[in-house]
Structure formats: C-alpha cells, structure tokens
C-alpha positions in Angstrom: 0.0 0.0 0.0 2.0 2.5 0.9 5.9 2.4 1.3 7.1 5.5 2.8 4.8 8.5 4.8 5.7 11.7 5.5 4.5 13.6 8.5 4.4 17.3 8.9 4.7 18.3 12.9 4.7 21.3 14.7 5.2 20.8 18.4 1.7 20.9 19.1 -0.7 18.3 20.7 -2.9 18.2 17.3 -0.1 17.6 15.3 1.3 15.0 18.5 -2.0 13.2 17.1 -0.6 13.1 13.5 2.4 11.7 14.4 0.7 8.8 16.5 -1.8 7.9 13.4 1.0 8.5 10.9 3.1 5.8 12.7 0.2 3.4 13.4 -0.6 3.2 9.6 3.0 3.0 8.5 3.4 -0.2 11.3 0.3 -1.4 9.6 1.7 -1.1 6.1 4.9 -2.2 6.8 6.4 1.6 5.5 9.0 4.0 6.3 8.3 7.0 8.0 9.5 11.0 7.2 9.3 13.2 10.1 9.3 17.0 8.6 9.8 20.1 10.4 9.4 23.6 8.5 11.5 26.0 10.2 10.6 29.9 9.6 13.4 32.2 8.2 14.1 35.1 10.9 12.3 38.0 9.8 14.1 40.6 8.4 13.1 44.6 7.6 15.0 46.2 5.3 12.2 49.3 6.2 13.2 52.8 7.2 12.5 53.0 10.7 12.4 48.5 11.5 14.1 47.2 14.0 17.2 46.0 12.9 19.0 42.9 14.4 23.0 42.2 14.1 23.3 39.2 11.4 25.3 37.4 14.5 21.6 37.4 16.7 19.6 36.3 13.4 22.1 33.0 12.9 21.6 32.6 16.9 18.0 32.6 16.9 17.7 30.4 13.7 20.3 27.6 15.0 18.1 27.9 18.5 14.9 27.0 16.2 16.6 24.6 14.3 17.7 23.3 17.7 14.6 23.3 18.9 13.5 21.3 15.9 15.3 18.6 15.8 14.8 17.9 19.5 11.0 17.7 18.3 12.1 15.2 15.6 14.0 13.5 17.7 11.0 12.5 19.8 9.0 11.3 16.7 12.3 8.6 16.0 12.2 7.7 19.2 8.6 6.7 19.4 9.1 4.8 16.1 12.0 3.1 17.1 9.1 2.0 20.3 7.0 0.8 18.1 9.2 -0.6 15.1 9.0 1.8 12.6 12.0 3.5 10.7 11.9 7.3 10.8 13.7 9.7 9.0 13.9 13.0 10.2 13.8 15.9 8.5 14.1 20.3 9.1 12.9 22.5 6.5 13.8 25.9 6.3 11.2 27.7 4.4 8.3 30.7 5.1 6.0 28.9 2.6 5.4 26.0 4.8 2.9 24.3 2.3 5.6 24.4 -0.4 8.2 23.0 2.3 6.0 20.2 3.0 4.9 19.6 -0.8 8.5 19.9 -1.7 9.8 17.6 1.2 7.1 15.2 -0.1 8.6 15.0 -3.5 12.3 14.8 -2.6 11.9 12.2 0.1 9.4 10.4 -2.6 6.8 9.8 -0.2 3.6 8.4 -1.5 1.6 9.9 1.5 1.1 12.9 3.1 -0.2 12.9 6.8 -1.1 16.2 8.5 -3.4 17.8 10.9 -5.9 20.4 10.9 -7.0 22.4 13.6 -10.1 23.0 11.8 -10.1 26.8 11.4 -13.7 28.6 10.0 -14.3 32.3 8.9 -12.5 34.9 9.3 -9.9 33.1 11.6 -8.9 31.1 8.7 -9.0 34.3 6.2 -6.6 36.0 9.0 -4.3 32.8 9.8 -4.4 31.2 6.7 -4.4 27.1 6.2 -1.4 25.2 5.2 -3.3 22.1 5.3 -5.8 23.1 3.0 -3.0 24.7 0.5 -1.4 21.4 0.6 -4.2 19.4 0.5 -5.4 21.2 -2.9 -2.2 21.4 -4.8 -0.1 18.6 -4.0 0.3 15.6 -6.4 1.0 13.0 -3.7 -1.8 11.5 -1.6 -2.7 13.8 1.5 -4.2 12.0 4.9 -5.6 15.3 6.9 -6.5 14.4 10.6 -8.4 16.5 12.7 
C-alpha cells in the first residue's frame, strides 16, 4: 500500500496526534516514515524606521529554532523506534510552509502525506491562513488530513 509516509509536525498536541496515526498506519503497512519540520526564516526589515538585528543574533535565533526542531524530531524517531518503525527526520527551512511540505514530499518520494488540521472557519482562517488546505489542494502526492 504504501511504502514511505511523510509527516508534517509542529510541536503541538494536534499535530502530536498526526504523528501517533502516521506511525500506526505506517506499522500497519509495513512503510518507512518521514518526520518534517518547517522551520521559519528570521524575519528581516529592510524598512526605514524596522528594528534592525546584528546578522550574529539572526544565525543565533535560527540555530536555536533549528535546535529546537530537531529535539522535536527527535521525539517522533524515538517513538518509532518503540514501536518498530524506521523514521527519518527531516528540518525545513522555508516561510511557505505548504511548499516546504509539498517539496519535502517529493524529494523524500513519499507516496503519503499525513497532516493535521485544527479546523479553522471564517475569518480566523482568512486571517491565519491554512497550510493544510493549500497542501491538500495542490499537491500531487496523496494527503491523509487528521483532525
């Protein structure tokens, strides 16, 4: 069915969820399993009047995300490894987080997508946006949305 799954966390207890059914169906299928991370690029203004931050603090703060990151992936390997599933791990470093997880998709040549949704409506979706649904609508690889 399906031979490798990739899994798009972020730290939080809906995505936690993800993780769990993502590794539950890849014991079940006997797959491989891609742990992704999308790490966001340190904000930078380049406006008259921004705050400006030395380069030095900008490479701090994105190794301490990146940092953080890992540690995160680090968790989803070790619950594979508990329940005898191969993970890779994997850190993107990207703004467009649906594009990072679309792209991860196709390098790592996953033939699933699993991700969660925190079900956002109106105009909290408008203001927020939704990942899951961009990725869901444009991606060319099976997508397994959990809520």
């Amino acid at each position: 069915m399906y031979e490798r799954i990739l899994v798009a966390t972020d730290g939080s207890p809906l995505s936690d969820k993800a993780v769990a059914n993502a590794l539950s169906l890849a014991k079940l299928c006997g797959a491989s399993l891609v742990a992704l991370k999308v790490v966001p690029r340190y904000p930078r203004s380049y406006l008259e009047g921004g705050v400006t931050v030395d380069n030095a603090e900008i490479k701090r703060i994105e190794a301490q995300w990146a940092e953080q990151a890992q540690a995160m992936l680090d968790k989803v390997k070790a619950e594979g490894k508990a329940v005898g599933v191969t993970v890779k791990t994997s850190i993107a470093k990207s703004d467009l987080v649906a594009e990072a997880i679309m792209s991860a998709a196709t390098k790592q040549r996953a033939d699933l997508i699993v991700m969660a949704s925190h079900g956002r409506k109106g105009l909290k979706r408008l203001l927020l946006g939704s990942e899951t649904q961009h990725v869901l609508t444009h991606s060319q690889i099976p997508v397994l949305v959990l809520r």
